[in-house]
C-alpha positions in Angstrom: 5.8 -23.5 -39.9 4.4 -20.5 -38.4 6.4 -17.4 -36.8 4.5 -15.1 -34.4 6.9 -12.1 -33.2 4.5 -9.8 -30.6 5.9 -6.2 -30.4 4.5 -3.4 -27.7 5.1 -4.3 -24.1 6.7 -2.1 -21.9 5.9 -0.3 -18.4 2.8 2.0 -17.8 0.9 3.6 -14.8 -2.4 2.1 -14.0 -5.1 4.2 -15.5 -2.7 4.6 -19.2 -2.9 2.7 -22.0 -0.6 0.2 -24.3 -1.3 -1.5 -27.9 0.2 -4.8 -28.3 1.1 -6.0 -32.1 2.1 -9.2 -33.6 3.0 -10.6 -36.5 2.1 -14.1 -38.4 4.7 -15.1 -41.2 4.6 -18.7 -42.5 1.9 -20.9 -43.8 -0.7 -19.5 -41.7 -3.6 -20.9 -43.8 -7.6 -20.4 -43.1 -9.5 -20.4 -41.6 -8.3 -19.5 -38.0 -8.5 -17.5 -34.7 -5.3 -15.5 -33.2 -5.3 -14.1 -30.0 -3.7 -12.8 -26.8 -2.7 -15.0 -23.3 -1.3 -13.6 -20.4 0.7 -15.2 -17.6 1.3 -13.0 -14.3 4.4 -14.2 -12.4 3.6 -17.1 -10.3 0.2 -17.8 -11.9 -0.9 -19.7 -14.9 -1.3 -18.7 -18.4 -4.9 -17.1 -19.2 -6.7 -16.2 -21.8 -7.1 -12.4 -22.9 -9.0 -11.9 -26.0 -9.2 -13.8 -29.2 -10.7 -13.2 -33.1 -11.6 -16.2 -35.7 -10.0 -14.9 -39.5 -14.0 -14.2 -40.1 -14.1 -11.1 -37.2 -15.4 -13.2 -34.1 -14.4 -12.2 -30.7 -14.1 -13.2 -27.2 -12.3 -11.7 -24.2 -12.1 -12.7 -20.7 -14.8 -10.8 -18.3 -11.6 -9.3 -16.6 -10.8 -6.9 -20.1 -14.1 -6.6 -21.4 -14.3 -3.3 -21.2 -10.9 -2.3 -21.3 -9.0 -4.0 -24.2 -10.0 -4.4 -27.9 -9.0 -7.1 -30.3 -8.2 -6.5 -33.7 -7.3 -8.2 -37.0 -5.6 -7.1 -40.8 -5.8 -10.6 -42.4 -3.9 -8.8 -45.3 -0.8 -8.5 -42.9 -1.2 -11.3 -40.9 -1.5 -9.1 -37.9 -3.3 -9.0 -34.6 -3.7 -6.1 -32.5 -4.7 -5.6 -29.0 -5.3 -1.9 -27.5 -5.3 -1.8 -23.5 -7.0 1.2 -22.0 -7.7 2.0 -17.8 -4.4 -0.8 -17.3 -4.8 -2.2 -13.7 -1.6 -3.4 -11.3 -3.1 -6.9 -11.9 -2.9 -6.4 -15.6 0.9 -7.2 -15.0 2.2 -10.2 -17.1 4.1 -11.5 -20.2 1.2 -11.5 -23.1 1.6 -13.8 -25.6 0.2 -13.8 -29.2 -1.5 -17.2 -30.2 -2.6 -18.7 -33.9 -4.7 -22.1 -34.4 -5.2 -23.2 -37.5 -8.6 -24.9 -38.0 -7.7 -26.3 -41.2 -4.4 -28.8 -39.6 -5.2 -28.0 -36.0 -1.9 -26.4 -35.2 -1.1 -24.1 -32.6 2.0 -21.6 -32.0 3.2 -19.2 -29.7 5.2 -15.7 -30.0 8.1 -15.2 -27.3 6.4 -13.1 -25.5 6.3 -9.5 -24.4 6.0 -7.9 -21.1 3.5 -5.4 -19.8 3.9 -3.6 -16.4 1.6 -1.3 -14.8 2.9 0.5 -12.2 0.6 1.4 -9.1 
């Protein structure tokens, strides 16, 4: 079993800047990708920004240029650093881990991000 345990959220003004954490515990195994979701109240969950165990990234065109993925595959941790926050950035983020070797897929808790206007 996996744990994820996401750390970070809290309440910003739009134009500031946040860094997200999580942690991975368990038998984790690789290769495989973490990342970040989103879900804003009232719309569905969305992906942010993802990195395979091997450094690859993706990020939806909404945070391309604002927020930056990052990986310590020592310490199981992913990182996400959010510059120029929006309103719309609003949401409870979630940290994510597949597993390509048995195809399994877990979720943190959660933690909330709100950028003030």
């Amino acid at each position: 079993q996996v744990q994820l345990v996401e750390s970070g959220g809290g309440l910003v003004q739009a134009g500031g800047s946040l860094r997200l954490s999580c942690a991975a515990s368990g038998s984790i195994g690789r290769p495989n990708v973490m990342g970040w979701y989103r879900q804003a109240p009232g719309k569905q969950r969305e992906l942010v920004a993802t990195i395979t165990s091997g450094g690859s990234r993706n990020s939806a065109d909404s945070v391309k240029d604002r927020f930056t993925i990052s990986r310590d595959n020592a310490k199981n941790t992913v990182a996400l650093q959010m510059n120029s926050l929006k309103p719309e950035d609003t949401a409870v983020y979630y940290c994510n881990l597949v597993s390509w070797l048995n195809g399994g897929e877990y979720w943190g808790k959660g933690t909330l991000v709100t950028v003030s206007s």
